[in-house]
C-alpha positions in Angstrom: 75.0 101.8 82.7 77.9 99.9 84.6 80.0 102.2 86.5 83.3 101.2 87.8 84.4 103.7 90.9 87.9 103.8 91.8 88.2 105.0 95.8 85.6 104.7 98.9 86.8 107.8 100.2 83.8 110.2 101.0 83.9 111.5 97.5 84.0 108.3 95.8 80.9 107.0 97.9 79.1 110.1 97.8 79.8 109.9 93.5 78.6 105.9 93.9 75.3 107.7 96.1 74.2 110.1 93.4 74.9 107.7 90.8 72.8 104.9 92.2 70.2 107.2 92.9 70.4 108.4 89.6 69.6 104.4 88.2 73.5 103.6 87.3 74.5 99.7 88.3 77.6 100.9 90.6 80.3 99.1 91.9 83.6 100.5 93.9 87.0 99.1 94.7 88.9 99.9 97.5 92.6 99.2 98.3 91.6 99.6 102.4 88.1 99.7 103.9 85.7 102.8 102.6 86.9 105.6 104.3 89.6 104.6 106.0 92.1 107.0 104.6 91.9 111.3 104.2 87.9 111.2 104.5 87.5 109.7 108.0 90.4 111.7 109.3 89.6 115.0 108.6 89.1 117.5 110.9 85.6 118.1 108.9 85.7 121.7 108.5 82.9 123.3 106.5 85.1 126.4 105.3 84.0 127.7 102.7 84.5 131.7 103.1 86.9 131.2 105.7 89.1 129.9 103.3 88.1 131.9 100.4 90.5 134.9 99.5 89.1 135.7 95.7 85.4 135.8 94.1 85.7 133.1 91.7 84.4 129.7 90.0 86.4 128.0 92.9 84.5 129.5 95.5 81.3 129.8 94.1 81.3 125.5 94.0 82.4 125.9 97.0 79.6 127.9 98.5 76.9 125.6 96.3 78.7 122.5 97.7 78.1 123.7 101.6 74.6 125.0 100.6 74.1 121.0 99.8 75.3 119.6 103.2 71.9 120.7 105.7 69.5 118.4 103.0 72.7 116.2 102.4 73.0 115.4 106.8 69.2 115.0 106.8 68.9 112.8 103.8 71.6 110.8 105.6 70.2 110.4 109.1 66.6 109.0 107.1 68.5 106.5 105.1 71.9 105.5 107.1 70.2 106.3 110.8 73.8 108.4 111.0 73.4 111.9 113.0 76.7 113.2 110.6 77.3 115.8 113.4 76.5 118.5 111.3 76.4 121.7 112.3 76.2 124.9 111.5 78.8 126.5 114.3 80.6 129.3 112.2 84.1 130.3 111.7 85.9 132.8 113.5 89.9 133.3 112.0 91.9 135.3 114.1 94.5 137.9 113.6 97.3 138.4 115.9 99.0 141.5 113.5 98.0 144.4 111.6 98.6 143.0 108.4 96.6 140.3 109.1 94.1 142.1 110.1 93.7 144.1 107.0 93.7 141.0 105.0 90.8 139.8 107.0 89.0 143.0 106.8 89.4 143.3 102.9 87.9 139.4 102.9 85.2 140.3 104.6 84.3 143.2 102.8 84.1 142.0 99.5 82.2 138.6 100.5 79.7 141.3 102.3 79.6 143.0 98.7 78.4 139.9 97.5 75.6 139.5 99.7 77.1 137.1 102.3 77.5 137.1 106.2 80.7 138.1 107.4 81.6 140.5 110.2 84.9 141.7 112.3 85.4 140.8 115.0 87.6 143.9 117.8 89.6 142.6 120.4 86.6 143.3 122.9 83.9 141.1 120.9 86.4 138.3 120.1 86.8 138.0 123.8 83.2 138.0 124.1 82.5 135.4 121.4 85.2 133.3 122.2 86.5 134.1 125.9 88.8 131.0 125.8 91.2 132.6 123.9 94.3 133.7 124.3 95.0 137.3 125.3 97.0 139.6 122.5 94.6 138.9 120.0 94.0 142.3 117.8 90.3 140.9 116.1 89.1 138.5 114.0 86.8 137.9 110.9 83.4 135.8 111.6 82.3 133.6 109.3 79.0 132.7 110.7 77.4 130.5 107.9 80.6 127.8 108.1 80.3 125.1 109.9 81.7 121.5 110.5 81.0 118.2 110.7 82.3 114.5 112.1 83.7 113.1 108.7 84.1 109.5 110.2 80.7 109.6 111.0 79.8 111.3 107.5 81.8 108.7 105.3 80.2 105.6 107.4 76.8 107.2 106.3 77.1 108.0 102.9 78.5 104.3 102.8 75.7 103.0 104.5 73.3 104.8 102.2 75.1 103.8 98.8 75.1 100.1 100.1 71.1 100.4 100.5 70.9 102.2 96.6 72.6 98.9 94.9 76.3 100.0 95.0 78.6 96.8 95.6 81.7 98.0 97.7 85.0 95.5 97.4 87.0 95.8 99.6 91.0 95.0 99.3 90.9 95.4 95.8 94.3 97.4 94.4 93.2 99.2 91.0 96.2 98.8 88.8 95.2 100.5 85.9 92.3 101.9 83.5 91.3 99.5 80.9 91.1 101.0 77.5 89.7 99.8 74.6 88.6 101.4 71.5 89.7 104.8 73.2 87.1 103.9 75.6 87.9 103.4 79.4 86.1 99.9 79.8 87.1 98.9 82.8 89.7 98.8 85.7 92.5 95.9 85.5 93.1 95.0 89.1 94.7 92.6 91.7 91.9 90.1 91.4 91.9 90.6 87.3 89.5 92.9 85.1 86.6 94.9 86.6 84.5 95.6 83.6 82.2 98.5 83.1 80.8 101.5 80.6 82.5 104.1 82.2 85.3 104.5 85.0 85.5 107.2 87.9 88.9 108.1 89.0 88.6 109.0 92.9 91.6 107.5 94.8 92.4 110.3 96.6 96.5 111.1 97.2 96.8 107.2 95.7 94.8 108.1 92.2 98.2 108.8 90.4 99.2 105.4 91.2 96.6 103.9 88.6 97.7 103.7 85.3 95.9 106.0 82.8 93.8 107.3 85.7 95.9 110.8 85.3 97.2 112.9 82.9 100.2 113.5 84.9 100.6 111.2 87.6 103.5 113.2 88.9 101.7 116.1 89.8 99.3 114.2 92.5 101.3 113.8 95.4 100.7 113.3 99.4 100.6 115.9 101.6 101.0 114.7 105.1 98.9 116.1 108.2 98.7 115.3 111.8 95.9 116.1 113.5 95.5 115.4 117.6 92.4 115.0 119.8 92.3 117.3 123.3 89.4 115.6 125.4 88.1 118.1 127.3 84.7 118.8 129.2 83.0 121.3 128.9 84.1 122.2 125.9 86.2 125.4 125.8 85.1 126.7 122.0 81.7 127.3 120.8 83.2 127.6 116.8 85.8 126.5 114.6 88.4 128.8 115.3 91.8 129.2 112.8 94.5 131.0 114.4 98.2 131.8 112.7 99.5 128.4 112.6 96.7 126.0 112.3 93.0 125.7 113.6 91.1 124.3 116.7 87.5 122.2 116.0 85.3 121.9 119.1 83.1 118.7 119.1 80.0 118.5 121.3 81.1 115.2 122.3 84.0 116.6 124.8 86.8 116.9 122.1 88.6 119.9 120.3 90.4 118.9 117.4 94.0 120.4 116.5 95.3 120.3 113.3 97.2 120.3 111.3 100.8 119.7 109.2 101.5 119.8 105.8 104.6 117.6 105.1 105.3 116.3 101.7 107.4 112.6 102.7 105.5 110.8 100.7 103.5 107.7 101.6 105.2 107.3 105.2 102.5 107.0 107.9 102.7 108.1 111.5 102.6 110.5 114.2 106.2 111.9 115.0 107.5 113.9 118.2 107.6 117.2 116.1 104.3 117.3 114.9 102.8 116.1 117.9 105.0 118.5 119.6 104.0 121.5 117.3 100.2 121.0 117.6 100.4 120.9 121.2 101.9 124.0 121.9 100.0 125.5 118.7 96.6 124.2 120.6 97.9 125.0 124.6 99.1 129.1 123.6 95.8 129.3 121.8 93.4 128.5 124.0 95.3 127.8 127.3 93.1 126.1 128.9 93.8 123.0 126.3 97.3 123.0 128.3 95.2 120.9 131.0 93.1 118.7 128.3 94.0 115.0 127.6 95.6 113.9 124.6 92.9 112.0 123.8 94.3 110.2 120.4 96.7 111.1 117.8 96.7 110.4 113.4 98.1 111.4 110.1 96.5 111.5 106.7 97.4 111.8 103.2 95.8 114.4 101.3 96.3 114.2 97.1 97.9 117.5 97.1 97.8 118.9 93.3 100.8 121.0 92.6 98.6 124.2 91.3 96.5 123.6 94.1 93.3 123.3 92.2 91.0 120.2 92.3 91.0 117.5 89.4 87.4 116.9 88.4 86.4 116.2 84.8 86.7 114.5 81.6 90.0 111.7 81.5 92.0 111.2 78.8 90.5 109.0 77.1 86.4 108.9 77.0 84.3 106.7 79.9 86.8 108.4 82.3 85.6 110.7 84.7 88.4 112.0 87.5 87.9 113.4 90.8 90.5 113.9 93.0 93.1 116.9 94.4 90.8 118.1 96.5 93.5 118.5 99.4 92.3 120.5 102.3 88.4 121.0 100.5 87.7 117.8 99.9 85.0 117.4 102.8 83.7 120.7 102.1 83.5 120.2 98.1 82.0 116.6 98.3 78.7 117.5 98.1 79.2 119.7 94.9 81.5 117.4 93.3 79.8 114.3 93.5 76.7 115.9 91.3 79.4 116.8 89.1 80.5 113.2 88.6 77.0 111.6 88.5 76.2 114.2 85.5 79.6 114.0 83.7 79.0 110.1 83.7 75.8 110.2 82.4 75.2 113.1 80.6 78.9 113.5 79.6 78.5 117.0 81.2 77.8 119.5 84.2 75.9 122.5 84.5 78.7 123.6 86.9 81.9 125.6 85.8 84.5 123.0 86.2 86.9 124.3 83.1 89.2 125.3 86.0 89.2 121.8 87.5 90.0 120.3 84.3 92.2 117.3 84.0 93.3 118.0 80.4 95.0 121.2 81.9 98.2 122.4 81.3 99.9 122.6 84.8 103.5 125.0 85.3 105.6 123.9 87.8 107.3 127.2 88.6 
């Protein structure tokens, strides 16, 4: 089977991975260089109980998607040579009032219902697990089983890998639209003319509604804009991730922590402005105060494809041969994994073992 991918973000490669792997003849078009856009400038947060706030199908992909990663940074490191950075570090989300607190504790009590590690955190041990914190802080929730990652590094591996399997990348290729014929997707029309194959994966990221047929609604796929900063700083002042009322803090062994992030909705405009910078600056110095002496190390922006119920877009197309994937938002690092097995079996079995009806993109989306 010929399989036309649309997107060398990490989701797209890692969907071009399994489907190699899996015997598929694969070939992906890219508008950019793979990886050049949301994937490689993440912050590469492995969240997935710190972000959780129900028991449902969401989170249960969510948790099988992280459960992938350990084999997934291995596998990687044998067949790219690429240490991924992975890493096990855990989660620690803060609470600076007592309604926030509650919340946390009522998190972490039903995820310890379930079997899973999670633990408060008083104002004593949060000082003792991180001590670089700011002072006023009533507790915290610790997810210990999180983790993170360097997605840069992650998307140059899983690109690396693909490229060994078979899969052709091209590279400044604009997907136009989804050739249909017969009611079949056959293909993707593009800027250098027809890409023909058996079956078409939608996986553009923020840009997928901008290929025509790729979505049922194009209009409900839009950018969400974040800027993200780099403090270099040695040693480094966090052992965890650490999320805090108004954004998070990633520590990097390298001598970085990782500041993050916006959420503005301007459409495709790039760039780094004065407010944003600004904002995470003094978001990053009153947290941990010692970041007031770091060096700003490096500033970006990104455009995640922000779906207006919030829920991924991962399924059957429109028509049949078309597979979409995209709308991950914040998760898509975190649901990669997970959702590239969902692809490769959707593709060639025409379905998943994995409770994706929520994900559908046949579903009826309200706006209010």
């Amino acid at each position: 089977m010929r399989v036309v991918i649309i997107g060398a973000g990490l989701i797209g490669g890692l969907s071009a991975l399994r489907l190699a792997q899996a015997g598929a003849e694969v070939e992906v078009l890219e508008r950019a260089v793979p990886g050049a856009e949301a994937s490689s400038a993440a912050a590469g947060i492995l969240a997935a109980q710190s972000e959780a706030h129900v028991d449902d199908a969401r989170f249960a992909l969510t948790l099988a998607s992280r459960e992938l990663y350990p084999d997934l940074a291995a596998a990687l490191r044998e067949d790219a040579g690429v240490d991924v950075g992975y890493r096990r570090c855990g989660v620690i989300e803060v609470a600076r009032e007592e309604g926030q607190l509650a919340a946390l504790a009522a998190r972490v009590a039903w995820q310890r219902a379930r079997g899973l590690r999670a633990e408060m955190l008083d104002a004593a041990a949060l000082r003792d697990a991180e001590p670089a914190l700011c002072d006023g802080l009533l507790g915290a929730a610790r997810f210990a089983d999180d983790g993170a990652l360097d997605p840069a590094r992650l998307v140059r591996a899983v690109s690396q890998a693909a490229a060994r399997a078979g899969v052709r990348f091209r590279s400044g290729v604009t997907a136009r639209g989804v050739r249909v014929e017969g009611g079949v997707a056959r293909g993707v029309d593009t800027s250098e003319g027809l890409v023909a194959g058996d079956a078409v994966v939608a996986a553009a990221g923020a840009w997928s509604g901008l290929v025509a047929g790729a979505l049922r609604d194009p209009s409900a796929l839009r950018p969400a804009r974040g800027q993200l900063v780099a403090l270099e700083t040695r040693p480094v002042p966090l052992r965890g991730v650490v999320f805090l009322p108004g954004g998070y803090l990633v520590p990097r062994p390298e001598g970085e922590v990782i500041a993050g992030s916006t959420l503005e909705f301007v459409g495709f405009e790039r760039g780094v402005t004065a407010r944003g910078l600004g904002a995470l600056l003094e978001f990053a110095s009153r947290s941990a105060p010692s970041l007031g002496d770091a060096v700003v190390a490096r500033s970006w922006s990104n455009f995640r494809p922000h779906h207006v119920d919030g829920a991924p877009l991962v399924g059957v197309g429109e028509v049949r041969g078309l597979v979409v994937a995209t709308g991950h938002h914040r998760s898509g690092v975190v649901l990669a994994p997970v959702t590239a097995e969902i692809v490769r079996d959707l593709v060639l079995r025409g379905e998943s073992a994995r409770d994706v009806s929520g994900w559908s993109p046949a579903r009826e989306v309200s706006r209010a």
